[in-house]
Each structure stands twice: as structure tokens, then as C-alpha cells.
SETIZA-934626 format. One record per residue (C-alpha): x, z, y. Coordinates in steps of 0.25 Angstrom, whole numbers, padded with zeros to 4 digits, always signed. Layout:
<pts>
XZY/...
</pts>
This chain:
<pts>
+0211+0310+0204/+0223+0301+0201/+0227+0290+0210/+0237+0280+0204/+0243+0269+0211/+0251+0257+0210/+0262+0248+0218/+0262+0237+0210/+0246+0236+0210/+0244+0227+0222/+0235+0236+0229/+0237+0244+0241/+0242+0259+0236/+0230+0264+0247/+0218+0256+0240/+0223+0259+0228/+0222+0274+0232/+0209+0270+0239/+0203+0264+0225/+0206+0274+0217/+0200+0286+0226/+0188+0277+0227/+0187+0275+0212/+0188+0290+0210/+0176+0293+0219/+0169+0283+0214/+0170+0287+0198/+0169+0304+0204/+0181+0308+0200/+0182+0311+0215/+0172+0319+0218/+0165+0322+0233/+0174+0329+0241/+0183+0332+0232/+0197+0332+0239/+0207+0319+0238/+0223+0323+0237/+0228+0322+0251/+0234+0308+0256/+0249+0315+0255/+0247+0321+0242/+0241+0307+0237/+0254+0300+0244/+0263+0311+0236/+0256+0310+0223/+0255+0294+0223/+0269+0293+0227/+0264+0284+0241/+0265+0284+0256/+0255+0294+0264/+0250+0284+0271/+0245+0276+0260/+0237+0286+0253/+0232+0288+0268/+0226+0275+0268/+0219+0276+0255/+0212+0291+0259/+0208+0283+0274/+0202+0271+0268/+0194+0279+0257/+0191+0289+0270/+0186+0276+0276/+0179+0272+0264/+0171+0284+0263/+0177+0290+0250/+0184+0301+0257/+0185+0310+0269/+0199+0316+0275/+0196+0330+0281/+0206+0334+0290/+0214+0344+0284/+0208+0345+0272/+0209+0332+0266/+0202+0321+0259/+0188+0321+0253/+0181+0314+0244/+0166+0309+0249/+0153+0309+0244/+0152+0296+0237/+0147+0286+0243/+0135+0278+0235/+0137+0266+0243/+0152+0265+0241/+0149+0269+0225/+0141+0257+0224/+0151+0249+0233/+0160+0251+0223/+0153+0248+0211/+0147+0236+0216/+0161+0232+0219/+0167+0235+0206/+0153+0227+0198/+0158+0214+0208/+0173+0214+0204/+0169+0216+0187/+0160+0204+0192/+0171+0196+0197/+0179+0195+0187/+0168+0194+0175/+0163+0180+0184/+0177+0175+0184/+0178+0177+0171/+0164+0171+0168/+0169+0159+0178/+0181+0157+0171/+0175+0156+0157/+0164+0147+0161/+0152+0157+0160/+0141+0155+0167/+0135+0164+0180/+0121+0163+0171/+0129+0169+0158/+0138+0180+0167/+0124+0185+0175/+0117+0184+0161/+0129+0193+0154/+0127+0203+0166/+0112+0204+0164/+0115+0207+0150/+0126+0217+0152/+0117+0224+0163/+0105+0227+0153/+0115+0231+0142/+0119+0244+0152/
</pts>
């Protein structure tokens, strides 16, 4: 897995660690239990303070996406279905977002967006 980051993004360097991780367990290219580079080797490869790429591996800890066994390092947990739908649902509300504001902003109707999802639904 390739974590990139950037200064100039506006995010924290942490949650930009976080996401990525996340969205690696999410899509399976990290698998259960497969074994995360440790947080100094992650801080040496990125370039960033230890402490930074601490935080990220305790939130996702705290999160549920991983699990830091002492002395051997961190682990990738079973996936949670819960947190998988979680996520989904949350990435279907931000497309959403924006496709209203861009309905509301060219004048079209909720009838016609809700209409145009329907279609769209039973086409998949």
C-alpha cells in the first residue's frame, strides 16, 4: 500500500493517513490481519514526525480498523460490515450533496432529481 500525502492539501497529515488506510481496507487491498509498516517506518518513508503517524495508527486503533500488538506490531482487522456500510452510505450523501446543489442551482425540481434517481436506479 502507498500512502501519499500533501502540505498544501489543507487536511491534517494524520487524517489524511487515516483516510487512506481506511480506503484501503474498505476496497481489500488490505487484507485481515495483514500487517501495517510500523509508525517509524511510516514517519521515515513519508518524510513526517513519529508522532503524527502515531495518531493516525491510534485513531484507526480506536476506530476499529486496526489493532497494535505489542511488540509485534500493527494489524489489520476483520472488517467490520457495519463501518463498510457506514462508509458507503456516507460517500452515496456527499455525491448527493452536490448533485442537489447542482439541481438547486439550475432550477430543477426535487420531483424531476427524485424522478432521474428512480430512473438511474432501475437502469443498474
Amino acid at each position: 500500500m502507498k500512502i501519499i500525502v500533501s502540505n498544501r492539501s489543507g487536511v491534517p497529515i494524520y487524517e489524511q493517513i487515516k483516510e487512506q488506510v481506511k480506503a484501503a481496507i474498505f476496497t481489500g487491498l488490505l487484507q485481515e490481519d495483514e500487517m501495517l509498516p510500523s509508525i517509524r517506518q511510516l514517519a521515515r518513508d513519508l518524510k513526517i514526525s513519529v508522532i503524527t503517524t502515531t495518531r493516525a495508527y491510534s485513531d484507526l486503533e480506536q476506530e476499529g480498523f486496526i489493532v497494535n500488538v505489542q511488540g509485534k506490531g500493527c494489524f489489520v482487522l476483520p472488517r467490520n460490515t457495519e463501518l463498510a456500510r457506514e462508509n458507503a452510505l456516507h460517500k452515496m450523501e456527499d455525491a448527493l450533496t452536490v448533485a442537489i446543489a447542482a439541481a438547486k442551482q439550475e432550477g430543477i425540481s426535487q420531483e424531476e432529481v427524485v424522478g432521474r434517481l428512480n430512473l438511474l436506479w432501475e437502469d443498474e
